[in-house]
DSSP file (Angstrom, degrees, kcal/mol; ACC not computed):
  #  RESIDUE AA STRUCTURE BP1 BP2  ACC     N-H-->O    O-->H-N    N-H-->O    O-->H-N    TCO  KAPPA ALPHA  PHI   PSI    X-CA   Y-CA   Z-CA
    1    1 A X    >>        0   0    0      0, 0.0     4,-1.5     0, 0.0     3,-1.0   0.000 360.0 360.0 360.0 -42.8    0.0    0.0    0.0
    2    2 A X  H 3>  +     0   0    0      1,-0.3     4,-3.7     2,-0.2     5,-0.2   0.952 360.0  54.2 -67.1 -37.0    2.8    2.6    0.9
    3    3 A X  H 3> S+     0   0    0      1,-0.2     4,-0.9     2,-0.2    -1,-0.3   0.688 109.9  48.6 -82.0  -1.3    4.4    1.7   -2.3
    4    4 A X  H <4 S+     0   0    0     -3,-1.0     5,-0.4     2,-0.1    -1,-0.2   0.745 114.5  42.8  -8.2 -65.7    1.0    2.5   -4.2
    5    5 A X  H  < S+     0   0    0     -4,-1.5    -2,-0.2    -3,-0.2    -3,-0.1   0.734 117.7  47.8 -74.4 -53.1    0.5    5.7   -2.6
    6    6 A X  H  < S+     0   0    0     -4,-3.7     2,-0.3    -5,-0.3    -3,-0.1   0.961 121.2   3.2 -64.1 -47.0    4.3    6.7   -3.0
    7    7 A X  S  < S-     0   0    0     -4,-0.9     2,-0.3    -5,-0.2    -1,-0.1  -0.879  85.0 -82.9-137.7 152.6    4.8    5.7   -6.8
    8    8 A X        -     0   0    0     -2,-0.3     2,-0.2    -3,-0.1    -3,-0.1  -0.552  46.8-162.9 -36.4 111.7    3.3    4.7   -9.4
    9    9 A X        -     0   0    0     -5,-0.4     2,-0.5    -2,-0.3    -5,-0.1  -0.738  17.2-144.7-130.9 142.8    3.0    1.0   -9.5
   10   10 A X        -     0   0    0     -2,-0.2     2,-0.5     2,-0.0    -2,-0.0  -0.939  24.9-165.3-108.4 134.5    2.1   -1.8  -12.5
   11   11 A X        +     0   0    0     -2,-0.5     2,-0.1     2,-0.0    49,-0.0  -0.894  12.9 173.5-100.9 138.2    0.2   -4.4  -10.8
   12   12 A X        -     0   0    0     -2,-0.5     2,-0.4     2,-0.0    -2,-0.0  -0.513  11.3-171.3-167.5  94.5   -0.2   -7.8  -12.7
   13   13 A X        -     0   0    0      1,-0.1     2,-0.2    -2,-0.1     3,-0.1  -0.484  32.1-127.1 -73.0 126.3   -2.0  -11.1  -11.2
   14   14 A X        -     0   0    0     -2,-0.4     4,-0.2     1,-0.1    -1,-0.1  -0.554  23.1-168.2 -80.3 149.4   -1.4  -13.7  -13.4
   15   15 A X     >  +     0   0    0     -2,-0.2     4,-2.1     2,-0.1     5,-0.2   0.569  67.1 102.5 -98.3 -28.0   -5.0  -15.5  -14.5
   16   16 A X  H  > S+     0   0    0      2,-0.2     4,-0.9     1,-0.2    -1,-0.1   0.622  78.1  48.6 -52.8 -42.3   -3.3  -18.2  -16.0
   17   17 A X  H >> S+     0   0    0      2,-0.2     4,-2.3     1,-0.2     3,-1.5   0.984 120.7  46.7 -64.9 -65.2   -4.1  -20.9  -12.4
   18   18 A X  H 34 S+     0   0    0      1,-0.3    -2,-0.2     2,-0.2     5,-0.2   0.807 103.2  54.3 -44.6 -48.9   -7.7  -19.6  -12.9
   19   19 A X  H 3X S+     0   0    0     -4,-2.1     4,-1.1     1,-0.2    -1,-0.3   0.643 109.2  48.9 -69.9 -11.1   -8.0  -20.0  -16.0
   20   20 A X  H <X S+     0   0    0     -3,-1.5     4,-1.5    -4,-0.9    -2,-0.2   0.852 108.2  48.9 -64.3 -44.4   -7.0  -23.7  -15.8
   21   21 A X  H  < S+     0   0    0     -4,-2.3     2,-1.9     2,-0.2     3,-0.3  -0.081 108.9  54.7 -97.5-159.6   -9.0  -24.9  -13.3
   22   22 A X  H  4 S+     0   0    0      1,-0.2     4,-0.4    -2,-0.2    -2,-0.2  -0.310 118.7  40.0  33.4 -52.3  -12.4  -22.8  -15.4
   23   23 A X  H >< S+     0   0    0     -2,-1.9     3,-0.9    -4,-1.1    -1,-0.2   0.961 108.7  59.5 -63.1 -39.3  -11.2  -25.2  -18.8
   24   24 A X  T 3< S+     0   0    0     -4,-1.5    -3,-0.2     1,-0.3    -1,-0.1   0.833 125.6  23.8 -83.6 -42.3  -10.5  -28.6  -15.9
   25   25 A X  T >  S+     0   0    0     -5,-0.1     3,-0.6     3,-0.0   118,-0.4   0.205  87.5 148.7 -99.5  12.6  -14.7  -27.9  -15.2
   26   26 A X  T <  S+     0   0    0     -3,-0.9   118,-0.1    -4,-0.4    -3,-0.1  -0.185  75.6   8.9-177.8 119.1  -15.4  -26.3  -18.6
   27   27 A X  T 3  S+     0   0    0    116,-2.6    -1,-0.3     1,-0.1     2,-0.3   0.820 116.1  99.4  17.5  66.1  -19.4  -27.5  -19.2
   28   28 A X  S <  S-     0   0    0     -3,-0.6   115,-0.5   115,-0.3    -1,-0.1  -0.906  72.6-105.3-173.9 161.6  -19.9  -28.8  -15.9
   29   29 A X  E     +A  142   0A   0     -2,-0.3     2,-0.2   113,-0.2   113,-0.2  -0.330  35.4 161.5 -70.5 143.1  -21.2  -28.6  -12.5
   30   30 A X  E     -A  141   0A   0    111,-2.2   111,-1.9   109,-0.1     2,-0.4  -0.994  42.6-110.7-143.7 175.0  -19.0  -28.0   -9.3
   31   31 A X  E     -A  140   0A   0    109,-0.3    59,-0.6    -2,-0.2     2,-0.3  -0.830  46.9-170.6 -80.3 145.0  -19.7  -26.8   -5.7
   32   32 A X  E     -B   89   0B   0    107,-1.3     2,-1.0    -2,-0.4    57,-0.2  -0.994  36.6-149.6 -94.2 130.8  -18.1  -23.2   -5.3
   33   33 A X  E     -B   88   0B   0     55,-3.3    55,-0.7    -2,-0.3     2,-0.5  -0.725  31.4-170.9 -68.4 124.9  -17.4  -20.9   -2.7
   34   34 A X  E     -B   87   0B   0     -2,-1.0   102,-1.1    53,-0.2     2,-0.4  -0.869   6.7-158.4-120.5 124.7  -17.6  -17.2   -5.0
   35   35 A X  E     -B   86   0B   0     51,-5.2    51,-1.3    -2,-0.5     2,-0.3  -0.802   7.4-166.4-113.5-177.1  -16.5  -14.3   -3.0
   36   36 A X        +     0   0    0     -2,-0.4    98,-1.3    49,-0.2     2,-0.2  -0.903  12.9 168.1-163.1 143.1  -17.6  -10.8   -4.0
   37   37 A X  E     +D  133   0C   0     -2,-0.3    47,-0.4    96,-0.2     2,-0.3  -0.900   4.5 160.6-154.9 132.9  -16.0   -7.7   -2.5
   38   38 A X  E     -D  132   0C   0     94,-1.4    94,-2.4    -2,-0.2     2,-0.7  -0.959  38.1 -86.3-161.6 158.0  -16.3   -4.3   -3.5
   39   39 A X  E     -D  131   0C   0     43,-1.7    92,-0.2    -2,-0.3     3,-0.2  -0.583  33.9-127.5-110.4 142.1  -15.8   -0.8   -2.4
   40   40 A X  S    S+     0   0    0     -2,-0.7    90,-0.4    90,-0.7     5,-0.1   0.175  85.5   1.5 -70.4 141.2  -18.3    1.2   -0.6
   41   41 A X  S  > S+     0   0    0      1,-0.1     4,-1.7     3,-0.1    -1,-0.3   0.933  75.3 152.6  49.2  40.6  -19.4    4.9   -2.0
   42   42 A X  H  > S+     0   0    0      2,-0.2     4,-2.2    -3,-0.2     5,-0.3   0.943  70.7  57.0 -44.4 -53.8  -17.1    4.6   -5.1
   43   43 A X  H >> S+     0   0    0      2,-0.3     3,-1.1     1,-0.2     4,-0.5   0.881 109.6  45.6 -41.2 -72.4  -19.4    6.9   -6.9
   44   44 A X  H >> S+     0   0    0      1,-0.3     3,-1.5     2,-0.3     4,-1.4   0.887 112.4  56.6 -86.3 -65.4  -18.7    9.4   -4.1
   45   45 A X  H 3X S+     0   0    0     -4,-1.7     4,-1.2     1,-0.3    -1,-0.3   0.697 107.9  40.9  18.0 -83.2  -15.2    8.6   -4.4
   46   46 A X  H << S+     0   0    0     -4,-2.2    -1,-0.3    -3,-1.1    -2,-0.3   0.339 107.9  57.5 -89.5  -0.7  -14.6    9.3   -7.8
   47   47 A X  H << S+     0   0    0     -3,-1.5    -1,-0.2    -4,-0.5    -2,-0.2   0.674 115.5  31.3-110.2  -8.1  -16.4   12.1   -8.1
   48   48 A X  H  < S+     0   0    0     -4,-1.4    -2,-0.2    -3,-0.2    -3,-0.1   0.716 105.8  85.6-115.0 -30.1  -14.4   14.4   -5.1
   49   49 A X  S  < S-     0   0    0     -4,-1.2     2,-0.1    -5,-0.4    77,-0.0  -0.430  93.0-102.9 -65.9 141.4  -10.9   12.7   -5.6
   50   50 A X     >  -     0   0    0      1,-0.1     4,-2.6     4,-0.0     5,-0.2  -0.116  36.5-119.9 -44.2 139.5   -8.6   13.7   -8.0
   51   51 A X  H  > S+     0   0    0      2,-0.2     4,-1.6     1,-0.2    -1,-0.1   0.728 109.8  51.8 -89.9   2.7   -8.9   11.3  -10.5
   52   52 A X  H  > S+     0   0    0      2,-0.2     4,-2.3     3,-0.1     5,-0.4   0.818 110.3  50.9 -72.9 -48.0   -5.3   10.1  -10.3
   53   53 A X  H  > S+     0   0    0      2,-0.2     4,-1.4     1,-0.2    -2,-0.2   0.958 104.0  54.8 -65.5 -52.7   -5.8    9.7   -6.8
   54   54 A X  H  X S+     0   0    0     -4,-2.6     4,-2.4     2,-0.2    -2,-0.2   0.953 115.2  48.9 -17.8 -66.6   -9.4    7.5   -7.4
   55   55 A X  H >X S+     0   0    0     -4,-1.6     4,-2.7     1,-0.3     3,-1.0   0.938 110.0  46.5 -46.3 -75.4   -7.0    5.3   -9.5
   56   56 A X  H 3X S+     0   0    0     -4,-2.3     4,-1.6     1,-0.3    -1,-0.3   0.743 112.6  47.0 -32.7 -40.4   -4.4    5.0   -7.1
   57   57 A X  H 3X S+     0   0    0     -4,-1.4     4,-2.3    -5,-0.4     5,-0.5   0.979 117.8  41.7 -75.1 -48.8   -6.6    4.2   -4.3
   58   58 A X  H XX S+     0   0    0     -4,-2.4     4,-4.7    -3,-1.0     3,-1.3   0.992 117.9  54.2 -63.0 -49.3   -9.0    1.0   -6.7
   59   59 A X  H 3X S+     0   0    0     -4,-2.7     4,-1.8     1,-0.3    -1,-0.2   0.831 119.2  29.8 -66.3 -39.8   -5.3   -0.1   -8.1
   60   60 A X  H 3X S+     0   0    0     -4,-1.6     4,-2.3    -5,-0.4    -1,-0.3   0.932 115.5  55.6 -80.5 -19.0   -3.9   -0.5   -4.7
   61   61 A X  H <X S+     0   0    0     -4,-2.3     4,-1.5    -3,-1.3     5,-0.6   0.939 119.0  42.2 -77.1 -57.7   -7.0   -1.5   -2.8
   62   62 A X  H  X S+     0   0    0     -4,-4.7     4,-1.5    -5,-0.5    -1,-0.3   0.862 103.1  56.3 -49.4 -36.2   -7.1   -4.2   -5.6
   63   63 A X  H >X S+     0   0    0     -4,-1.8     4,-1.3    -5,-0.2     3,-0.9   1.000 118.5  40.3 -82.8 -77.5   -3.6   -5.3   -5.8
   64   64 A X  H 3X S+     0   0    0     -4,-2.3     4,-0.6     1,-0.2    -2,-0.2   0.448 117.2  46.8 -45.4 -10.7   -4.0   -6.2   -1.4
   65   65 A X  H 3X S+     0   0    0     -4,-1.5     4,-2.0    -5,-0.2    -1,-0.2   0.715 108.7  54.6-111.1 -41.0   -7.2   -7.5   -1.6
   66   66 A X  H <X S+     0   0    0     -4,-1.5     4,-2.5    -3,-0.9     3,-0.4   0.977 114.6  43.6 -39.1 -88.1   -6.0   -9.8   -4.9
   67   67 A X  H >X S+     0   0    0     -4,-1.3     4,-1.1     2,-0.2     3,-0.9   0.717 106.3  60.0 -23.0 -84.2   -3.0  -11.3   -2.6
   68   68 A X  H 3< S+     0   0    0     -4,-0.6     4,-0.4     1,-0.3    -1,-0.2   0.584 114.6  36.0 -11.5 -70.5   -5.3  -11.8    0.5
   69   69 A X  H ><>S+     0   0    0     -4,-2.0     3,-1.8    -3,-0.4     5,-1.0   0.909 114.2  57.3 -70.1 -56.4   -7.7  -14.2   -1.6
   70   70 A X  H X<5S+     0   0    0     -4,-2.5     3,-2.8    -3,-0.9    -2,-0.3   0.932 110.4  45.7 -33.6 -64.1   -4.6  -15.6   -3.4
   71   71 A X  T 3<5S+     0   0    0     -4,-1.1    -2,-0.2     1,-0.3    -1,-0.2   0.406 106.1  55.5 -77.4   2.1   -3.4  -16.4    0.1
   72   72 A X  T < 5S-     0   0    0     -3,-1.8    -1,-0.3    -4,-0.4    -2,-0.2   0.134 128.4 -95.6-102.5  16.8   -6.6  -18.0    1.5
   73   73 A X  T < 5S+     0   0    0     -3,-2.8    16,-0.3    -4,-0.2    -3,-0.2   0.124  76.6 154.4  87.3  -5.8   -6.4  -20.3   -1.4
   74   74 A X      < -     0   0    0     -5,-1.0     2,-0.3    27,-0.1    14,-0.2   0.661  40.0-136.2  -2.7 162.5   -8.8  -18.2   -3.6
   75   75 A X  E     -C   87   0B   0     12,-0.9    12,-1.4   -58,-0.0     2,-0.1  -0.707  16.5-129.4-144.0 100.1   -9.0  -18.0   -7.2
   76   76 A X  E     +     0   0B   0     -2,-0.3    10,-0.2    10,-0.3   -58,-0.1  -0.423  30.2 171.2 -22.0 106.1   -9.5  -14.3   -9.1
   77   77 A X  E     -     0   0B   0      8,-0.4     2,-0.2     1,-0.2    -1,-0.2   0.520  59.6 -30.7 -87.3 -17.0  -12.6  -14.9  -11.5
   78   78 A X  E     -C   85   0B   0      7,-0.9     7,-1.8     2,-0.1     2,-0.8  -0.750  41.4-127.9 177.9 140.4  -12.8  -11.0  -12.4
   79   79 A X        +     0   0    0     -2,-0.2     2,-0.5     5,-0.2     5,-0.1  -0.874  23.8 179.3-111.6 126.6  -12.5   -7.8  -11.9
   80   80 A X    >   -     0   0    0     -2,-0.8     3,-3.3     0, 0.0    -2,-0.1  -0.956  65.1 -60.5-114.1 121.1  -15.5   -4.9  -12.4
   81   81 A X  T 3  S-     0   0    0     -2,-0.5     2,-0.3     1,-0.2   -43,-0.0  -0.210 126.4 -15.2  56.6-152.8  -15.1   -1.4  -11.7
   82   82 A X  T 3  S+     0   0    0    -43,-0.1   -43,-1.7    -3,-0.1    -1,-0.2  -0.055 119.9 102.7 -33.1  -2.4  -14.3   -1.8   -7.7
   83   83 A X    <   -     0   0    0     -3,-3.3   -45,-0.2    -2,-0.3   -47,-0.1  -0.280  51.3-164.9-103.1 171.8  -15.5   -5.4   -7.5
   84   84 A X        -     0   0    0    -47,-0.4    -5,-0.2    -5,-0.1   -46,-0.1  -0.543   7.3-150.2-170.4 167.2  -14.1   -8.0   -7.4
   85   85 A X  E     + C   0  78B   0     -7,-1.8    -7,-0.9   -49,-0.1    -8,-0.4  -0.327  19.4 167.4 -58.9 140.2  -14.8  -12.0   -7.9
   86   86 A X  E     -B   35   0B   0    -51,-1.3   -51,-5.2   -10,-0.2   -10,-0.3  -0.849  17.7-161.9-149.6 158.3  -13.3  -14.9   -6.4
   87   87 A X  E     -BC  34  75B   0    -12,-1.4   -12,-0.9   -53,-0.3     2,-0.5  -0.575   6.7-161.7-130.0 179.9  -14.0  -18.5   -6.1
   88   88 A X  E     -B   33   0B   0    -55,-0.7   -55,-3.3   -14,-0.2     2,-0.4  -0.836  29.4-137.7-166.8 112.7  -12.4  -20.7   -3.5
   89   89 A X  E     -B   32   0B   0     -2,-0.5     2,-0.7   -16,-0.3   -57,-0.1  -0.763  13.5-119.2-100.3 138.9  -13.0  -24.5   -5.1
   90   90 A X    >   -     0   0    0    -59,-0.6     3,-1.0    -2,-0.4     2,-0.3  -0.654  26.5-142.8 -85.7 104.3  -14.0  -27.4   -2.7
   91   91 A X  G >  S-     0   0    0     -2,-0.7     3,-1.5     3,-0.3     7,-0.1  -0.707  81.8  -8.0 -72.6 121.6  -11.2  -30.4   -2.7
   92   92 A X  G 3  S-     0   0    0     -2,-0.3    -1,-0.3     1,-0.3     3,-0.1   0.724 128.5 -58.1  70.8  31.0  -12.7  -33.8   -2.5
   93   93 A X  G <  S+     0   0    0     -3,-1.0     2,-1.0     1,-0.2    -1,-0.3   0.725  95.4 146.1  88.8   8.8  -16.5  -32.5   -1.9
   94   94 A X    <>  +     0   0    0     -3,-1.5     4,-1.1     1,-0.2    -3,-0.3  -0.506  11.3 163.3 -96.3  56.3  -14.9  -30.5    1.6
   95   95 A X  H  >  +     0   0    0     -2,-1.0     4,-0.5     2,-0.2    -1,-0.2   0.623  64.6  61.1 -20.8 -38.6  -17.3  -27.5    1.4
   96   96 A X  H >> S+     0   0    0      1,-0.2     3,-1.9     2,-0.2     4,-1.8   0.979  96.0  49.7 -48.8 -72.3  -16.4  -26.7    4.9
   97   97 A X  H 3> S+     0   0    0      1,-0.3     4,-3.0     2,-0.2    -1,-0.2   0.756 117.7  43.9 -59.9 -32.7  -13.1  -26.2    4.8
   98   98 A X  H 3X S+     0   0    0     -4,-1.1     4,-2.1     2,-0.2    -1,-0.3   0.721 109.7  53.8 -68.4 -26.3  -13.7  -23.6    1.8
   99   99 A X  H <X S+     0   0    0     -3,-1.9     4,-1.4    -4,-0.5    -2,-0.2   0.932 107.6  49.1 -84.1 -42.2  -16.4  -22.2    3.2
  100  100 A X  H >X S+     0   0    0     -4,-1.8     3,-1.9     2,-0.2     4,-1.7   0.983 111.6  53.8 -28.7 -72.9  -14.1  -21.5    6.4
  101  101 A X  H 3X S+     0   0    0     -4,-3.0     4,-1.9     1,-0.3    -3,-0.2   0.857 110.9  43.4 -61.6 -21.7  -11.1  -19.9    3.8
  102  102 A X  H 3X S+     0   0    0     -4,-2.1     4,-1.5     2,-0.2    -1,-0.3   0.781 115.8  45.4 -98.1   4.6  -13.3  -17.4    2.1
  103  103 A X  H <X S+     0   0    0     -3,-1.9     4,-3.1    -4,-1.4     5,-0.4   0.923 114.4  53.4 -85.9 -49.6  -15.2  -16.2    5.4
  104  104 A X  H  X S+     0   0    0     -4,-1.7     4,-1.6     2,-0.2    -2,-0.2   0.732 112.0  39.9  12.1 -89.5  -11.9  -16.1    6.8
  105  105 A X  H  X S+     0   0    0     -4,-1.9     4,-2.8    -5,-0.3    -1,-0.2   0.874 111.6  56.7 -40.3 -61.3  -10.4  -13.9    3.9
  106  106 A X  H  X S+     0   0    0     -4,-1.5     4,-2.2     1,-0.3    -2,-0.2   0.757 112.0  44.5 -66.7 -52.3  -13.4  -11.9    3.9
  107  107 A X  H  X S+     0   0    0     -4,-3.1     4,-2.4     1,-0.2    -1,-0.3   0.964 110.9  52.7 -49.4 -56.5  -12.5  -11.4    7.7
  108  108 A X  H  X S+     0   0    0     -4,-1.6     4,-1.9    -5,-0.4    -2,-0.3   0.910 109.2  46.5 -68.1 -49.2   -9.1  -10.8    7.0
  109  109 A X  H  X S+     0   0    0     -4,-2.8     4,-3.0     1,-0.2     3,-0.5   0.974 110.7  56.3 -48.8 -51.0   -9.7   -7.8    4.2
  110  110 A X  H  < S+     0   0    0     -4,-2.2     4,-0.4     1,-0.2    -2,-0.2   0.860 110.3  37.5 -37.5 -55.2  -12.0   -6.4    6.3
  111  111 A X  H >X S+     0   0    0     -4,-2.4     4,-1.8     2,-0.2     3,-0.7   0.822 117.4  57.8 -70.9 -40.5   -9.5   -6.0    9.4
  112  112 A X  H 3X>S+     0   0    0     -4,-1.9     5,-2.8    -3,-0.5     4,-0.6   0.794 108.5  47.3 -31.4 -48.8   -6.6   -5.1    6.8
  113  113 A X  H 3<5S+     0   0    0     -4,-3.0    -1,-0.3    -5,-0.2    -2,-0.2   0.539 117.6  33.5 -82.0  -3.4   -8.5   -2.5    5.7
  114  114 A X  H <>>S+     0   0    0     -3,-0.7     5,-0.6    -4,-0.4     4,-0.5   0.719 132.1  32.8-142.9 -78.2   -9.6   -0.8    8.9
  115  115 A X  H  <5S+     0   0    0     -4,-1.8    -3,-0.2    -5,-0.2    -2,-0.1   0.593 135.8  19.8 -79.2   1.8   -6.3   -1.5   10.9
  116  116 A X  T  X5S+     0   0    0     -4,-0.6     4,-0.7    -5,-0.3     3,-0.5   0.623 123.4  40.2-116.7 -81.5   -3.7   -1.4    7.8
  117  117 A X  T  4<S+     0   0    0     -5,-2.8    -4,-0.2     1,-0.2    -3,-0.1   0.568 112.6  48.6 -67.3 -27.6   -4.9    0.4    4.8
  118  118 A X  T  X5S+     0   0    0     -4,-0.5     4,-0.8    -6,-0.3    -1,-0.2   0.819 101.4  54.2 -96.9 -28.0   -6.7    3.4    6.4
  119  119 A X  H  ><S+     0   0    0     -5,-0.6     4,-0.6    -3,-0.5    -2,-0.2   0.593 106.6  56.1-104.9  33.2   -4.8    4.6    8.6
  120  120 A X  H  < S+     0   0    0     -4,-0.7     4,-0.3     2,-0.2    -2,-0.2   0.394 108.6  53.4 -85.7 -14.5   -1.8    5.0    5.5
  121  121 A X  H >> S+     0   0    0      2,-0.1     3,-5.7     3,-0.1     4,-0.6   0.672 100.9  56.4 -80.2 -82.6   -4.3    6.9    3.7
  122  122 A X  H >< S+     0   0    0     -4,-0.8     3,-0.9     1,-0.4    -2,-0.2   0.623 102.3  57.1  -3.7 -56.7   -4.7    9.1    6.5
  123  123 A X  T 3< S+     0   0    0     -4,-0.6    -1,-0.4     1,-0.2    -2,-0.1   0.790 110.3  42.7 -49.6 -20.8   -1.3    9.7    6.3
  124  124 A X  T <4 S-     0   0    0     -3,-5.7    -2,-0.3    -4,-0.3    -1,-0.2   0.040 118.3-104.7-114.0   9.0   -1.7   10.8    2.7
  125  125 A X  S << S+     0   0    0     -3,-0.9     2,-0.3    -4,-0.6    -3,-0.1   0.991  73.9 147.7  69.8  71.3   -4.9   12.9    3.2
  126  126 A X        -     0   0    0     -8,-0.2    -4,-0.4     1,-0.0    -1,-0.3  -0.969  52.2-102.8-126.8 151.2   -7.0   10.1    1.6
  127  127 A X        -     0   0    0     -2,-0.3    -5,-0.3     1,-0.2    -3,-0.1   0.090  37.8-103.0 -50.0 161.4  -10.4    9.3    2.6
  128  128 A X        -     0   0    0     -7,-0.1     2,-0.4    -6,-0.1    -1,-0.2  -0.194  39.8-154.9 -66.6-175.9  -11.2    6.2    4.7
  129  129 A X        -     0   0    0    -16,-0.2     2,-0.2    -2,-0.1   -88,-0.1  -0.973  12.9-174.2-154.5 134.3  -12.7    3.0    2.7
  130  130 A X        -     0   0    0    -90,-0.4   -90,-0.7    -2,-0.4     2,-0.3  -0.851  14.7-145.1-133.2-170.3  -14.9    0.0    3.8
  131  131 A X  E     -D   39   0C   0     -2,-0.2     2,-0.3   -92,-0.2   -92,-0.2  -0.854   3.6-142.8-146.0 147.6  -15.8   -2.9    1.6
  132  132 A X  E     -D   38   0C   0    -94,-2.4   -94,-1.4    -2,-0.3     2,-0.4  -0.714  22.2-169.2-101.5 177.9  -18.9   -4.9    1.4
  133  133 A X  E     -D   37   0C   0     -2,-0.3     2,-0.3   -96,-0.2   -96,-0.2  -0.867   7.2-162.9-169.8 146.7  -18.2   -8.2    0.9
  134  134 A X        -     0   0    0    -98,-1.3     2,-0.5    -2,-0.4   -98,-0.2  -0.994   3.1-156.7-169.2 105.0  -20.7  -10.8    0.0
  135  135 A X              0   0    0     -2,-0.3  -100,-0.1     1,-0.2  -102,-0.0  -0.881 360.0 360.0-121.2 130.8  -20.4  -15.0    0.2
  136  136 A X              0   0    0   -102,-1.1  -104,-0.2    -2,-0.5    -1,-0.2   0.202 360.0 360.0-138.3 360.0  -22.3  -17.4   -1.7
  137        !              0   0    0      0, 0.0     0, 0.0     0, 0.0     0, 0.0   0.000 360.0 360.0 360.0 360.0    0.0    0.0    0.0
  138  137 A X              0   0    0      0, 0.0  -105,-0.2     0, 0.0     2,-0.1   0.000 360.0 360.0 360.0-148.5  -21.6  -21.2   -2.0
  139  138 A X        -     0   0    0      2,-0.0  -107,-1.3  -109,-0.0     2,-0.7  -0.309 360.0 -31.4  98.8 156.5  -23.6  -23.8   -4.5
  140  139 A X  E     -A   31   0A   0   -109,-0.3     2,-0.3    -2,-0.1  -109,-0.3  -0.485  51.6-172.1   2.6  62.5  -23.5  -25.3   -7.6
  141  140 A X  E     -A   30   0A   0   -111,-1.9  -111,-2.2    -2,-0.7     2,-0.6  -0.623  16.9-142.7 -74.6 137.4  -22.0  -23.6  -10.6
  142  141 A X  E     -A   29   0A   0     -2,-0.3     2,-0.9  -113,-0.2  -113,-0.2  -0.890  22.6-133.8 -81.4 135.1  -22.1  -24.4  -14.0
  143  142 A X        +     0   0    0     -2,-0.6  -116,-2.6  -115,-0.5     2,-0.6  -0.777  31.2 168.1 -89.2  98.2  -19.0  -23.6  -15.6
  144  143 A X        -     0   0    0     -2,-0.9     2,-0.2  -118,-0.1  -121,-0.1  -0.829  12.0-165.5-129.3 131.2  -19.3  -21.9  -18.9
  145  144 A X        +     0   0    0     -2,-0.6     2,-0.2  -123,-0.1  -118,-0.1  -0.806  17.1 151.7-111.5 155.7  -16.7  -20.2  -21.1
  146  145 A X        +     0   0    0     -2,-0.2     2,-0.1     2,-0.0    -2,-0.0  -0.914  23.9  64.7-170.3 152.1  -17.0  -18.0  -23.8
  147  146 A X        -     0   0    0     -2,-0.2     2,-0.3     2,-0.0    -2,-0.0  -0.295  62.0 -94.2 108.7 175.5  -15.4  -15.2  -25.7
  148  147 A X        -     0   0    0     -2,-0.1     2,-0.1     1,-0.0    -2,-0.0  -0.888  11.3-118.5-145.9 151.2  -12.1  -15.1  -27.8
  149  148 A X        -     0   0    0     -2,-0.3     2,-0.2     2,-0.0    -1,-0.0  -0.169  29.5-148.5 -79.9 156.4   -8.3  -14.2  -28.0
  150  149 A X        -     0   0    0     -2,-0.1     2,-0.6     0, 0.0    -2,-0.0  -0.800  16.6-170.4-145.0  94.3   -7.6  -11.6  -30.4
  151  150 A X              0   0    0     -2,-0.2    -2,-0.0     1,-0.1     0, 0.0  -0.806 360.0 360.0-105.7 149.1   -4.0  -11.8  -32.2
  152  151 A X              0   0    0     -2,-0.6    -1,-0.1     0, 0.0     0, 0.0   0.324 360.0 360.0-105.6 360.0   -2.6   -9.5  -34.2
């Protein structure tokens, strides 16, 4: 986060894990944990920040919150706008234990953000942030779609 704030940073989460295990179920059902996180009063956000500063704030808030789910065994499915997706897949039918890593995670941003991430904006005259965050598990079908473009 400080190195966010300080300089300009390229962030880049590889997809590549995700996108294997999305082909490995690729028109078929499996149980998933899906997490959903996204941040609160964006709108409000972006419209009294600078808009360099808006950036700076999704790009880092994303880039810590990425890791976090990486490191509760998570899987990136996508990022929108402020959001973003993750799936946390159930080994050998063990819903529990998945359902444990993404409330977990879910815990853990939350408490990152409130005892880490806010007050280092505060040092940098940035607003506070909270997150909603949002768990659902069930069934998914798994369907892909859409195309590479080379040039």
């Amino acid at each position: 986060m400080w190195k966010g704030l300080k300089i300009e940073t390229e962030f880049n989460i590889s997809l590549d894990e995700t996108q294997d295990i999305l082909e490995r179920y690729n028109k078929s059902k499996v149980n998933l944990v899906i997490l959903h996180i996204d941040l609160l009063d964006a709108i409000k956000l972006s419209m009294t920040l600078p808009a360099n500063r808006f950036v700076t704030l999704i790009q880092t808030l994303t880039q810590e919150m990425s890791l976090m789910i990486r490191a509760y065994g998570g899987y990136i499915l996508k990022y929108v706008g402020n959001a973003i997706a993750a799936f946390f897949i159930t080994n050998s039918g063990d819903l529990y234990l998945s359902c444990i890593n993404a409330v977990n995670c879910a815990y853990a941003m939350i408490r990152v953000v409130q005892e880490g991430i806010n007050p280092i904006l505060n040092q940098y005259d940035y607003p506070e942030i909270r997150l909603r965050v949002g768990i659902d598990i069930g069934e998914n079908a798994v369907v892909q779609y859409g195309w590479d473009v080379l040039i």
